[in-house]
C-alpha positions in Angstrom: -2.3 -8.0 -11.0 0.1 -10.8 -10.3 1.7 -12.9 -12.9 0.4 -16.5 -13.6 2.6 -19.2 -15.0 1.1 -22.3 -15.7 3.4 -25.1 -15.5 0.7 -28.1 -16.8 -2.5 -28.0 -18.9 -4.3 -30.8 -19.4 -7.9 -30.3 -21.1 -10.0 -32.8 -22.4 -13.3 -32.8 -24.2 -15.1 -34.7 -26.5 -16.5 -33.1 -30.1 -17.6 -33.9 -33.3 -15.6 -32.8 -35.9 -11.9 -31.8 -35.5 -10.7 -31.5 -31.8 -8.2 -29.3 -32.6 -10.4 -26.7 -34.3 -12.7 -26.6 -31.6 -10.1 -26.0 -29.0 -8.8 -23.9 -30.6 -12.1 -22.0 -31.0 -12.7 -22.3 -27.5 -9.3 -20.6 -26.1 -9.1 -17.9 -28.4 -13.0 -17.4 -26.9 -11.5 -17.7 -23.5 -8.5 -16.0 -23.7 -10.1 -12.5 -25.4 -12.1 -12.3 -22.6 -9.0 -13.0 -19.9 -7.1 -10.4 -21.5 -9.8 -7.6 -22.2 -10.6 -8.0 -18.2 -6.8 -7.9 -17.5 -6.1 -4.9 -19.6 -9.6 -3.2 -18.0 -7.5 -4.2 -14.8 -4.4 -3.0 -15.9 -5.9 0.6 -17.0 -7.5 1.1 -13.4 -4.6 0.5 -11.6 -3.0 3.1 -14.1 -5.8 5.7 -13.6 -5.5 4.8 -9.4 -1.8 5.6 -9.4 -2.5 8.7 -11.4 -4.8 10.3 -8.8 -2.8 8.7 -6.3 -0.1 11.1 -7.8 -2.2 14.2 -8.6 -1.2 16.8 -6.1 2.7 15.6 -5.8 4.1 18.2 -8.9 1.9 21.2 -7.7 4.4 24.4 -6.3 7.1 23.1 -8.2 9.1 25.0 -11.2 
């Protein structure tokens, strides 16, 4: 999976209560999820190579 560099974030929303808590609340939310499916990506592409690579040792000392 590529990299992703993110240069400018602008959000904006409107709440009651403290804005700051509840963006907060919201991107730890958001970002769990990012990185369980990137890790679930990551692990595939592990597991792909890996049979990819299965047969290459075999006859060897």
């Amino acid at each position: 999976m590529p990299k992703v560099t993110i240069h400018n974030l602008e959000v904006r929303f409107q709440v009651d209560g403290d804005d700051g808590a509840v963006f907060t609340r919201l991107f730890n939310k958001h970002i769990q999820a990012w990185s369980r499916l990137y890790e679930q990506e990551c692990a595939r592409a592990r597991h792909t190579e890996a049979e990819r690579r299965f047969g290459d040792g075999e006859g060897q000392p």
